[in-house]
C-alpha positions in Angstrom: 254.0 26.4 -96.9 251.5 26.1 -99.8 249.0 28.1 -98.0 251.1 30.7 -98.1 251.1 33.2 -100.6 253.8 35.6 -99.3 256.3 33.3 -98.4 258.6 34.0 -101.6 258.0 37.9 -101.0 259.3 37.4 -97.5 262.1 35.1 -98.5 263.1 38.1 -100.9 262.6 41.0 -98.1 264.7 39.0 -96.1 267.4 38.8 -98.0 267.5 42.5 -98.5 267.4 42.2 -94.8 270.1 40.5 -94.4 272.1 42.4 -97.3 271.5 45.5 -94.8 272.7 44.0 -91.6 275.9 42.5 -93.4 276.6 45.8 -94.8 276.4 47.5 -91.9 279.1 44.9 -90.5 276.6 43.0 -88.0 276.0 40.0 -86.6 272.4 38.1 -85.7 273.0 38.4 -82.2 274.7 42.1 -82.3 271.8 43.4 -84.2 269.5 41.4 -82.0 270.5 42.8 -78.8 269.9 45.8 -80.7 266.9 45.9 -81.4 265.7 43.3 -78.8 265.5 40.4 -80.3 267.1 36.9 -80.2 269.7 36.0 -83.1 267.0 32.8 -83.5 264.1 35.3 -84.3 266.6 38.0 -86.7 267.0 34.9 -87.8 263.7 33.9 -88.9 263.3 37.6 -90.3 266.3 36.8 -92.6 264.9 33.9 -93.5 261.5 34.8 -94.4 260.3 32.3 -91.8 258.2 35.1 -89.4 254.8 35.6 -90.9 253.9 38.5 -89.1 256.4 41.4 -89.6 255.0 44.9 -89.1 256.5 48.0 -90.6 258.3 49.1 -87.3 260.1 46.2 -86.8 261.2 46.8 -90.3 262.2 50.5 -89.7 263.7 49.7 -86.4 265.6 46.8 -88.8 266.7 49.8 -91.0 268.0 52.2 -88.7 270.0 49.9 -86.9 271.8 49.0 -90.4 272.2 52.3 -91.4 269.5 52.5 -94.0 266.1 53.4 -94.5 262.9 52.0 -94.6 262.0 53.1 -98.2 265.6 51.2 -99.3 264.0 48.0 -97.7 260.5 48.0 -99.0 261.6 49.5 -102.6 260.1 47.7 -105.7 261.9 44.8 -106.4 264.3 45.1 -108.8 264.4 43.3 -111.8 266.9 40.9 -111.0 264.5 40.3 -107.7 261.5 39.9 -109.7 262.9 37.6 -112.1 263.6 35.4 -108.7 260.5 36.0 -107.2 258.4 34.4 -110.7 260.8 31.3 -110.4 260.4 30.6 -106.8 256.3 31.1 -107.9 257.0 28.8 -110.6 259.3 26.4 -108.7 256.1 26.4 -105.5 253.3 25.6 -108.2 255.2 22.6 -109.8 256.0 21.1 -106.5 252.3 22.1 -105.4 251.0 20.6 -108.6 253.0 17.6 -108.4 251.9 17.0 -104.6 248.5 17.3 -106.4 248.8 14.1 -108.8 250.3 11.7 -105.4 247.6 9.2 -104.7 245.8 9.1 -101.9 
C-alpha cells in the first residue's frame, strides 16, 4: 500500500465507522442488508480497505447507525491525529527500509 497516500486516513474513518455501527448495536451483515451491501464489503469500509468511498455511502452509513454525516467526517480529534502521524511515521520507516533491500 505504499502508493497509497490515504490509506491511514481511511483506516481511521473506518474505525469511526465501525465505532457508529457498534453503537448503534449492529452487526456487518445486519447493517449490510441494510444498506445493501455484503458484511465482506462493510467490511472492507471498516477496515479502510475500499479505496473508493463516496460521501453517500457514508451518509447512508450514518443514518443507518443513528448518526450524522458531519459526526463521521469531523476533524480528527487529537487522540486521532496523534494515531494518524504514527501510522505516517510507522509507513515511511517500513517504506524507507524496503528502500535500502538490495536488489
Amino acid at each position: 500500500m505504499a502508493d497509497d497516500s490515504y490509506y491511514d486516513e481511511r483506516f481511521l474513518l473506518g474505525r469511526r465507522l465501525r465505532a457508529a455501527r457498534e453503537k448503534a448495536g449492529l452487526s456487518q451483515a445486519e447493517l449490510g442488508t441494510r444498506l445493501g451491501w455484503t458484511q465482506t464489503l462493510v467490511s472492507k469500509v471498516e477496515g479502510g480497505e475500499r479505496r473508493r468511498l463516496d460521501v453517500f455511502d457514508v451518509r447512508a452509513f450514518a443514518v443507518e447507525c443513528g448518526t450524522t454525516l458531519g459526526a463521521l467526517l469531523a476533524p480528527w480529534t487529537p487522540a486521532e491525529q496523534a494515531q494518524l502521524d504514527e501510522l505516517r511515521r510507522r509507513r515511511a520507516e517500513v517504506e524507507s527500509e524496503e528502500d535500502s533491500w538490495p536488489s
